[in-house]
MOPAC internal coordinates of N, CA, C and O (Angstrom, degrees):
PM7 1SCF
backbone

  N    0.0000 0     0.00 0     0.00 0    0    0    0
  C    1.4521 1     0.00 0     0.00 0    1    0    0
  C    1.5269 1   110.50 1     0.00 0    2    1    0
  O    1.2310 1   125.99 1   148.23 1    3    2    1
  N    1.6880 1   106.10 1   -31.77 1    3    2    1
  C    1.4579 1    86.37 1   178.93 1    5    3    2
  C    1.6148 1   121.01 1  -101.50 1    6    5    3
  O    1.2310 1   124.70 1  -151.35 1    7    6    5
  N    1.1654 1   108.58 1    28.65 1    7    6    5
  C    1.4054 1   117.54 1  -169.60 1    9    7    6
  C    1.5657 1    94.07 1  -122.87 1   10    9    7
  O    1.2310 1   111.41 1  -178.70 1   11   10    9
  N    1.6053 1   133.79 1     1.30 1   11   10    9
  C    1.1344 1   135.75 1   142.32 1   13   11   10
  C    1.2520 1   130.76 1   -73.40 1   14   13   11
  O    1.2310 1   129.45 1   140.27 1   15   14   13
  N    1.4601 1    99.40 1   -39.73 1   15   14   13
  C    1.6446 1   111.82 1   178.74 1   17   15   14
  C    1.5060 1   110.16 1   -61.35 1   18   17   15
  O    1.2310 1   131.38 1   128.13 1   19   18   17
  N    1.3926 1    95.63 1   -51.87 1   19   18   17
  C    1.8277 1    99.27 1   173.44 1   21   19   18
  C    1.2703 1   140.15 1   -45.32 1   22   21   19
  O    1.2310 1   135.20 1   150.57 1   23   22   21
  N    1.1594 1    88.20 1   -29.43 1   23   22   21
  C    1.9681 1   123.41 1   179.58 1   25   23   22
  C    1.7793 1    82.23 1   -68.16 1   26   25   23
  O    1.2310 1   130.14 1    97.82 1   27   26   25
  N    1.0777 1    98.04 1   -82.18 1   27   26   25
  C    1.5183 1   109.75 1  -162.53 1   29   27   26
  C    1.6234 1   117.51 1   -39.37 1   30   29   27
  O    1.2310 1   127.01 1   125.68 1   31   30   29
  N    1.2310 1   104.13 1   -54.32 1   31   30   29
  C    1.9152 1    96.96 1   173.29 1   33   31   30
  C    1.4636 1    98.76 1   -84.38 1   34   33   31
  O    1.2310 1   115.62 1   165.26 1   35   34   33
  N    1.1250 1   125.92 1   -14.74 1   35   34   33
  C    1.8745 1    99.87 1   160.91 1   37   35   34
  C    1.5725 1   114.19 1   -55.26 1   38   37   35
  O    1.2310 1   125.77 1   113.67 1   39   38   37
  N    1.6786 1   106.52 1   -66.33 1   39   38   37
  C    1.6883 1    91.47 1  -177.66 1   41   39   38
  C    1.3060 1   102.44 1   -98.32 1   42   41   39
  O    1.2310 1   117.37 1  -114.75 1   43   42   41
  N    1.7706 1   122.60 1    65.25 1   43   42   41
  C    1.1036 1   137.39 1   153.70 1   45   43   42
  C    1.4466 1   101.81 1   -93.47 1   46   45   43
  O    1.2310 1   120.77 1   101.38 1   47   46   45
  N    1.5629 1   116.14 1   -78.62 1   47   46   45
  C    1.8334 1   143.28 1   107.59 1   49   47   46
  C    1.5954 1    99.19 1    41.07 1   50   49   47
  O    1.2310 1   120.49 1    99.64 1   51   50   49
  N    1.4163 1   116.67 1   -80.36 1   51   50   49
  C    1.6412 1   130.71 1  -170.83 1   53   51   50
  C    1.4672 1   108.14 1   -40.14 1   54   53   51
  O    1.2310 1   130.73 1    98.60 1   55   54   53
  N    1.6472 1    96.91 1   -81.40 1   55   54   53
  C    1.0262 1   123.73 1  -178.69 1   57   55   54
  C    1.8980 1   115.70 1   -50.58 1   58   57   55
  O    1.2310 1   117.40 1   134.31 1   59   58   57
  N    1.0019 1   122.55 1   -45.69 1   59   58   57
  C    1.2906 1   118.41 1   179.24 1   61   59   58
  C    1.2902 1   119.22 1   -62.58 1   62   61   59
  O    1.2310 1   117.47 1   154.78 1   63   62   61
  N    1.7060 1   122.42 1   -25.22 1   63   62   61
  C    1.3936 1   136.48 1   156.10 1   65   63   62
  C    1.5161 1   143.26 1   -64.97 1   66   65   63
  O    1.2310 1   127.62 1   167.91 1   67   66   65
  N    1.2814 1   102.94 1   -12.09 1   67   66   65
  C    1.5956 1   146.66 1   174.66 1   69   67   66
  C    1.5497 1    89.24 1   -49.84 1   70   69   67
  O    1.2310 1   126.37 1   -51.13 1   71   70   69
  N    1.3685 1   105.35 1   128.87 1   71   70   69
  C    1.1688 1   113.62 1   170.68 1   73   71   70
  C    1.6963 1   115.04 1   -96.08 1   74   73   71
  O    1.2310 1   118.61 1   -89.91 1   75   74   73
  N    1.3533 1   120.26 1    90.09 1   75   74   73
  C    1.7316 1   120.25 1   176.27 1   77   75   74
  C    1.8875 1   105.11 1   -77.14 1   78   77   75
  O    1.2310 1   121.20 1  -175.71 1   79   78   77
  N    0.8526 1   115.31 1     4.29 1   79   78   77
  C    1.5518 1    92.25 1  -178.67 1   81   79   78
  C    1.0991 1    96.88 1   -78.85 1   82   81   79
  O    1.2310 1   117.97 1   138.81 1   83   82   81
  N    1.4658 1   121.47 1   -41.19 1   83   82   81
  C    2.0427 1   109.51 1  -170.26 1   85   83   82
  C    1.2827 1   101.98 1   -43.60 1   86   85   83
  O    1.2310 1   123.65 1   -18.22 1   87   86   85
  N    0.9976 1   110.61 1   161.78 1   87   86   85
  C    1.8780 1   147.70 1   179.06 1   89   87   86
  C    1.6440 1   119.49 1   -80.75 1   90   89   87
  O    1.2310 1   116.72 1   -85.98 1   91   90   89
  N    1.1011 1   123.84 1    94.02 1   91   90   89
  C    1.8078 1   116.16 1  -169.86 1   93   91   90
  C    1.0867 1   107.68 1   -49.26 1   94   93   91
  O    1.2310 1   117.95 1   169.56 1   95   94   93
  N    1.4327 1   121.50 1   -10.44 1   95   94   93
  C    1.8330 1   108.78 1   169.43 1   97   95   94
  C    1.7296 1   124.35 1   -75.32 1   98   97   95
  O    1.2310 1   130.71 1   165.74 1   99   98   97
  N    1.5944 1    96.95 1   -14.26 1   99   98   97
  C    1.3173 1    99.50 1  -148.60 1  101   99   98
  C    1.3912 1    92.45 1  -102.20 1  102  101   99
  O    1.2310 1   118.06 1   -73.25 1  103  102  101
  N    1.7264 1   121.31 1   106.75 1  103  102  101
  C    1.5452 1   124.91 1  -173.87 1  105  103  102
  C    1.7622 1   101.85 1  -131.54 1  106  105  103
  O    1.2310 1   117.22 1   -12.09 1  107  106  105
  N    1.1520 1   122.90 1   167.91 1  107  106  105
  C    1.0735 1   130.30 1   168.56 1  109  107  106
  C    1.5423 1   106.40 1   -46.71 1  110  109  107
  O    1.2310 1    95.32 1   148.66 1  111  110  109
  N    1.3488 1   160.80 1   -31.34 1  111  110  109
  C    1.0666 1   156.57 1  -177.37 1  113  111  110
  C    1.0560 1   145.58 1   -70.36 1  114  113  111
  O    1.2310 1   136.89 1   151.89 1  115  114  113
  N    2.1170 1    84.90 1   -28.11 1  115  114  113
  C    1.7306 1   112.22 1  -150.77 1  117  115  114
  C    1.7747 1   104.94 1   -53.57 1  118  117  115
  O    1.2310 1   120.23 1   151.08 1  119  118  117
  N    1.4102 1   117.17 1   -28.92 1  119  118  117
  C    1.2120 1    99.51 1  -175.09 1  121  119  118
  C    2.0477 1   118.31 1   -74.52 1  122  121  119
  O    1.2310 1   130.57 1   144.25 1  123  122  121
  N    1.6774 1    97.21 1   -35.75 1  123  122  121
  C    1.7366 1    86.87 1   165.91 1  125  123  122
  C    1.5770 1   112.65 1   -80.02 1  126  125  123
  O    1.2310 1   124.82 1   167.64 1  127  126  125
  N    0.9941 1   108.34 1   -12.36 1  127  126  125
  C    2.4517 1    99.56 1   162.53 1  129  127  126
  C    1.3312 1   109.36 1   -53.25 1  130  129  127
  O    1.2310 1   132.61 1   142.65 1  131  130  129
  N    1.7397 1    93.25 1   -37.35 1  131  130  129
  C    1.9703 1   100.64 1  -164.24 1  133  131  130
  C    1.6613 1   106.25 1   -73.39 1  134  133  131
  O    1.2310 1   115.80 1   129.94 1  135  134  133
  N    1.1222 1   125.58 1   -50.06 1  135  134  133
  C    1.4041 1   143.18 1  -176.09 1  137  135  134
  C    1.2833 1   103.80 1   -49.40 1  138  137  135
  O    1.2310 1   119.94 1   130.34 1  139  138  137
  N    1.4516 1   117.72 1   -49.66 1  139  138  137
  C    1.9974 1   133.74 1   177.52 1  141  139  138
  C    1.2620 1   106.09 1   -43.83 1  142  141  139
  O    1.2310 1   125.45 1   123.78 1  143  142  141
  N    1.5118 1   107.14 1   -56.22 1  143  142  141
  C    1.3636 1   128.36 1  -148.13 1  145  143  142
  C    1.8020 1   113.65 1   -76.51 1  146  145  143
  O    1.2310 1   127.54 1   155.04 1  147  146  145
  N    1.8115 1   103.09 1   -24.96 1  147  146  145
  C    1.0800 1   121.36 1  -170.72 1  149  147  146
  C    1.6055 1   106.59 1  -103.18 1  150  149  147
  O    1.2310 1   124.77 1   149.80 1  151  150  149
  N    1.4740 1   108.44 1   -30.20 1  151  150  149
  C    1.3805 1   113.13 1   147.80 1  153  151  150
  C    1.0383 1   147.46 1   -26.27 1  154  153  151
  O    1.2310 1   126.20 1   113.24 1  155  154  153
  N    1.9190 1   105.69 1   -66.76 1  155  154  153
  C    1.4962 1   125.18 1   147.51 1  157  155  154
  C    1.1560 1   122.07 1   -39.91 1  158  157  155
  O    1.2310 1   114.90 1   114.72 1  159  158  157
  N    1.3191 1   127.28 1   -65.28 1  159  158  157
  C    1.3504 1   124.52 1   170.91 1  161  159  158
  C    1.3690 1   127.42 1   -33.52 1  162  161  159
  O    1.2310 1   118.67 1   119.27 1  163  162  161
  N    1.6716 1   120.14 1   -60.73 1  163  162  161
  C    1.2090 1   102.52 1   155.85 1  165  163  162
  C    1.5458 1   155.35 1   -49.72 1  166  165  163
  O    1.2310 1   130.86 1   170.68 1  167  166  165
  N    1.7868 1    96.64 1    -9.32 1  167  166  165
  C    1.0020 1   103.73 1  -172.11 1  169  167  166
  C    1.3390 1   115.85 1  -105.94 1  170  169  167
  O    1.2310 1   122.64 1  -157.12 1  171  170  169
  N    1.4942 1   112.54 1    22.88 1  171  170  169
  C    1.5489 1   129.96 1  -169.53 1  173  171  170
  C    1.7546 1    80.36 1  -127.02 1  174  173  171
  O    1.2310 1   117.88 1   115.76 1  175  174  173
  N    0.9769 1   121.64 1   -64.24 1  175  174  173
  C    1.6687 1   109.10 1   159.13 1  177  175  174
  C    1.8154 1   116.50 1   -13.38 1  178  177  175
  O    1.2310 1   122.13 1    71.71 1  179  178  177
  N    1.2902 1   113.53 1  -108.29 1  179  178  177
  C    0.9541 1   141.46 1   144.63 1  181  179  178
  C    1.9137 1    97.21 1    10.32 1  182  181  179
  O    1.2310 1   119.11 1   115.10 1  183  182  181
  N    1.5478 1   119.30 1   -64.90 1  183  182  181
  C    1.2650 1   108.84 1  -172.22 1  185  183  182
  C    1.2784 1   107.39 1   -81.63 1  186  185  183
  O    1.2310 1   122.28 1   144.00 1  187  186  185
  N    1.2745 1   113.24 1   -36.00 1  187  186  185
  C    1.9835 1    93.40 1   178.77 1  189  187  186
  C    1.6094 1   114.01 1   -71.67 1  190  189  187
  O    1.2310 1   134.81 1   176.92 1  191  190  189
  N    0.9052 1    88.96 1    -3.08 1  191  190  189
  C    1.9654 1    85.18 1  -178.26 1  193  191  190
  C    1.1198 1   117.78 1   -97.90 1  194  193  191
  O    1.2310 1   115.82 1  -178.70 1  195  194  193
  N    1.6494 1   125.54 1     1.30 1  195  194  193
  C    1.4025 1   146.50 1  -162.93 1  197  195  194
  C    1.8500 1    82.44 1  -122.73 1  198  197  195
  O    1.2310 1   113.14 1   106.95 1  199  198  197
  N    0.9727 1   130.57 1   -73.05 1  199  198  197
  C    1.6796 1   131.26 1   161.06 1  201  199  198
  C    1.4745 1   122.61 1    -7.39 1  202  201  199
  O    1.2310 1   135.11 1   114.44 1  203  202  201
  N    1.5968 1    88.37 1   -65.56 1  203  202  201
  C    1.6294 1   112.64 1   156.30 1  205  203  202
  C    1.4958 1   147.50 1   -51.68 1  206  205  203
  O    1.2310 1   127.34 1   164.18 1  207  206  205
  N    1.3573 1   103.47 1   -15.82 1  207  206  205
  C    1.1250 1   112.22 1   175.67 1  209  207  206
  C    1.6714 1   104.72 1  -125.05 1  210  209  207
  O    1.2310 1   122.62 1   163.30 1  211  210  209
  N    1.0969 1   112.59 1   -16.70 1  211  210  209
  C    1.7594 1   113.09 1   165.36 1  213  211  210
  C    1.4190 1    99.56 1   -67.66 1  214  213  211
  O    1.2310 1   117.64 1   101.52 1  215  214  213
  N    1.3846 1   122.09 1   -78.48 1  215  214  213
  C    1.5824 1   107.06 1   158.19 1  217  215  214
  C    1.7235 1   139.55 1    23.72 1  218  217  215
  O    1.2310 1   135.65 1   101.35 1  219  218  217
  N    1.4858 1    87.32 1   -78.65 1  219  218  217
  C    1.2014 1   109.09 1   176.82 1  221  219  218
  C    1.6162 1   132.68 1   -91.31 1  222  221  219
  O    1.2310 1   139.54 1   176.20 1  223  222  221
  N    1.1891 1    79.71 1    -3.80 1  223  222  221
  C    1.7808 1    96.46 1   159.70 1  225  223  222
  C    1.7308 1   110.66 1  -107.72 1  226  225  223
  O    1.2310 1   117.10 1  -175.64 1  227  226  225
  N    1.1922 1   123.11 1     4.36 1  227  226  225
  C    1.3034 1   105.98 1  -178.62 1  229  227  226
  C    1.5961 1    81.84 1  -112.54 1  230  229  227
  O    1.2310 1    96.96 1   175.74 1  231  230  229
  N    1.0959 1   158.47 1    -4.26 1  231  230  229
  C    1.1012 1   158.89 1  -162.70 1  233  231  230
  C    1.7211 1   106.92 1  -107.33 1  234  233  231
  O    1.2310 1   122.98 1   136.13 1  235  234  233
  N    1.2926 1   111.90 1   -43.87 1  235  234  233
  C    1.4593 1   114.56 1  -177.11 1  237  235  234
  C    2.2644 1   104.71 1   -91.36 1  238  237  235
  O    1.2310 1   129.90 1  -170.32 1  239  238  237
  N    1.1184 1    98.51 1     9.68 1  239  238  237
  C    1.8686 1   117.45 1   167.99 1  241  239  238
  C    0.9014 1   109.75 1   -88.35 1  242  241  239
  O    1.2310 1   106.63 1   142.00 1  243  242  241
  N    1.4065 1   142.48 1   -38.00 1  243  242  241
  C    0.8846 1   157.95 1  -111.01 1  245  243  242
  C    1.3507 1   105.97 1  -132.77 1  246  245  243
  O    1.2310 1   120.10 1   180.00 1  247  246  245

């Protein structure tokens, strides 16, 4: 019994020390998430402008 209790205000203990103010965005990674993320973007760039110019070559074939 008392080697339950102990358990219990240990990760009573844990948890009450837990730091919640950090930000769920803010992880060891966030800067390569950010790089991915800005990556993608260009690469949705990159595809409409390739779209865009197929486009305009099937239009001036024509």
């Amino acid at each position: 019994m008392i080697k339950v209790l102990f358990l219990f205000f240990t990760l009573l203990f844990i948890a009450a020390c837990s730091d919640e103010t950090q930000k769920v965005e803010d992880h060891v990674w966030k800067e390569q998430t950010d790089m991915i993320d800005k990556a993608k973007d260009v690469e949705l760039l990159i595809n409409d402008a390739a779209l865009q110019q197929r486009e305009l070559i099937e239009q001036n074939t024509q």
